[in-house]
Structure formats: C-alpha cells, structure tokens
FIPA-705339 format. One record per residue (C-alpha): residue in three letters; x, y, z; chain; residue number from 1. Coordinates in steps of 0.001 Angstrom, whole numbers, m for minus. Each point is the difference from the previous one (the first is absolute). Layout:
N
@type->Ala	X->X	Y->Y	Z->Z	mol->A	seq->NUM .
...
//
This chain:
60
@type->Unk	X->m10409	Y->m2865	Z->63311	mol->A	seq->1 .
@type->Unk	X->m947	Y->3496	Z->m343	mol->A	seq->2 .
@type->Unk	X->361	Y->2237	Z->m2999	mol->A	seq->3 .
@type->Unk	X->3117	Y->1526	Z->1288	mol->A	seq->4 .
@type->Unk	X->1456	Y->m3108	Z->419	mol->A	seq->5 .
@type->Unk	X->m383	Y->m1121	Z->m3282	mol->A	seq->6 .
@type->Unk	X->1242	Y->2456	Z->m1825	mol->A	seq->7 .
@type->Unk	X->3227	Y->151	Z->2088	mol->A	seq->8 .
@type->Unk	X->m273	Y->m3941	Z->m754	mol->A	seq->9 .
@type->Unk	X->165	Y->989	Z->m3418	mol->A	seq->10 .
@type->Unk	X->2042	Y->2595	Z->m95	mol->A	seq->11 .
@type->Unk	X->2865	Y->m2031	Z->1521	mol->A	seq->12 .
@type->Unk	X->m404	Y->m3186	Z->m1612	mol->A	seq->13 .
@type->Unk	X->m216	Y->2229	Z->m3234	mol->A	seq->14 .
@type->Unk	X->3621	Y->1790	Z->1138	mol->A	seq->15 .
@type->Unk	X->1017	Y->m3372	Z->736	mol->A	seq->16 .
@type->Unk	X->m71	Y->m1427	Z->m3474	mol->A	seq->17 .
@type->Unk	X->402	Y->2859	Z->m1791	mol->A	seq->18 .
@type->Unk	X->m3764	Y->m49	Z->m1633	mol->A	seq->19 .
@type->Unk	X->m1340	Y->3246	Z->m840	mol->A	seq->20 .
@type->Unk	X->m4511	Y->m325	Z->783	mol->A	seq->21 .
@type->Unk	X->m1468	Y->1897	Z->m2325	mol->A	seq->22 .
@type->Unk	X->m2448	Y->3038	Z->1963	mol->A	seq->23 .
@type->Unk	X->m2961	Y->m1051	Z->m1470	mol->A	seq->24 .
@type->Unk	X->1142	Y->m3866	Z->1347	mol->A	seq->25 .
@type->Unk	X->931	Y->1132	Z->3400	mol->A	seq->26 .
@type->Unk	X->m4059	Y->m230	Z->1281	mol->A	seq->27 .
@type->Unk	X->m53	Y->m3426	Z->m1211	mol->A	seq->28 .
@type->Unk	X->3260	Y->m1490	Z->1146	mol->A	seq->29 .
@type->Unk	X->m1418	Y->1842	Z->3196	mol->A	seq->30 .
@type->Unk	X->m3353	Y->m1939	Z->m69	mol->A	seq->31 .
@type->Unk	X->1536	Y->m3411	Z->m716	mol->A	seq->32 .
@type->Unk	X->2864	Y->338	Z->3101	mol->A	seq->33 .
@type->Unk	X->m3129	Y->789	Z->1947	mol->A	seq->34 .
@type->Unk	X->m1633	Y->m3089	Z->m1204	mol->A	seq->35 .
@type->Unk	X->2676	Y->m2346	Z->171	mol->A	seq->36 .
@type->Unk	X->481	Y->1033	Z->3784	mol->A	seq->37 .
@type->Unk	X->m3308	Y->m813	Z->541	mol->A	seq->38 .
@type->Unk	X->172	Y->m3549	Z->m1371	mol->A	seq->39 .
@type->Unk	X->2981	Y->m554	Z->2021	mol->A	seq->40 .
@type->Unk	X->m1557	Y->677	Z->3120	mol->A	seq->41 .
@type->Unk	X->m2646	Y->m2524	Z->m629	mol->A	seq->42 .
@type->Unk	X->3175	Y->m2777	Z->m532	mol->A	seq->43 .
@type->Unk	X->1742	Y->1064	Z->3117	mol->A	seq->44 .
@type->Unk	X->m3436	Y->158	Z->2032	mol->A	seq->45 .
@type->Unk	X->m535	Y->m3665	Z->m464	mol->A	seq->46 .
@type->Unk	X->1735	Y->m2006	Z->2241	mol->A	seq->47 .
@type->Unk	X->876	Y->m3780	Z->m491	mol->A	seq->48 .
@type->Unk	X->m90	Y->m2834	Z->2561	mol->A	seq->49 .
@type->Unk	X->2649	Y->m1709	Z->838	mol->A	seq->50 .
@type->Unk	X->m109	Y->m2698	Z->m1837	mol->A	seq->51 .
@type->Unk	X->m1357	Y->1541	Z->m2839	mol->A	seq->52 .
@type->Unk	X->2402	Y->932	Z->m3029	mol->A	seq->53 .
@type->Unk	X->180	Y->2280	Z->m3175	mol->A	seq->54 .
@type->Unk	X->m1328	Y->m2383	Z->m2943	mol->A	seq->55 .
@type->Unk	X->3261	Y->67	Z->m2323	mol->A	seq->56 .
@type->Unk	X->m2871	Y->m613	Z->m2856	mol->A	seq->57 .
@type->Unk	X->m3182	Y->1805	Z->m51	mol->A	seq->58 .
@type->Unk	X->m2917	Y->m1634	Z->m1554	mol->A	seq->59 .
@type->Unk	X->m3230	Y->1443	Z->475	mol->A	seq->60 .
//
C-alpha cells in the first residue's frame, strides 16, 4: 500500500464514520494502515494444503 493509498484509506474510512483525525495523528494512522497491509500480505501469502485447516484455538 503506498502512501497515497493510505491516506485516501483514511480519509474515507474517516468520512465513513464520521471521525475527525487529528493533523498531527494523520502521519501515524498513515504509518499503521501501511503496517497493517503489510502483515496482511504475509497471511494471504501463505497458502494451506488441502487438508490442512485454520486452528479454531491457537496455542503456541
């Protein structure tokens, strides 16, 4: 996700609910859209086997 892409994120999800970001916020909300987009590629970029299933309890 690029910068621009993130801040229209933002901006829209923002409009959506009707939550003003605060300017000196914006470059963290930013940062952390970035972030989460790049932890959600790493989910979706692991494939499971067939026969393999989501745990519906995780214990490490």
């Amino acid at each position: 996700m690029t910068e621009d892409q993130a801040e229209a994120l933002m901006n829209a999800a923002a409009a959506a609910l009707a939550l003003p970001v605060a300017p000196e916020s914006r470059p963290g909300v930013i940062a952390n859209l970035r972030l989460a987009a790049r932890m959600a590629a790493l989910v979706e970029d692991k494939t499971l086997d067939v026969h393999q299933e989501p745990a519906p309890v995780f214990r490490p």
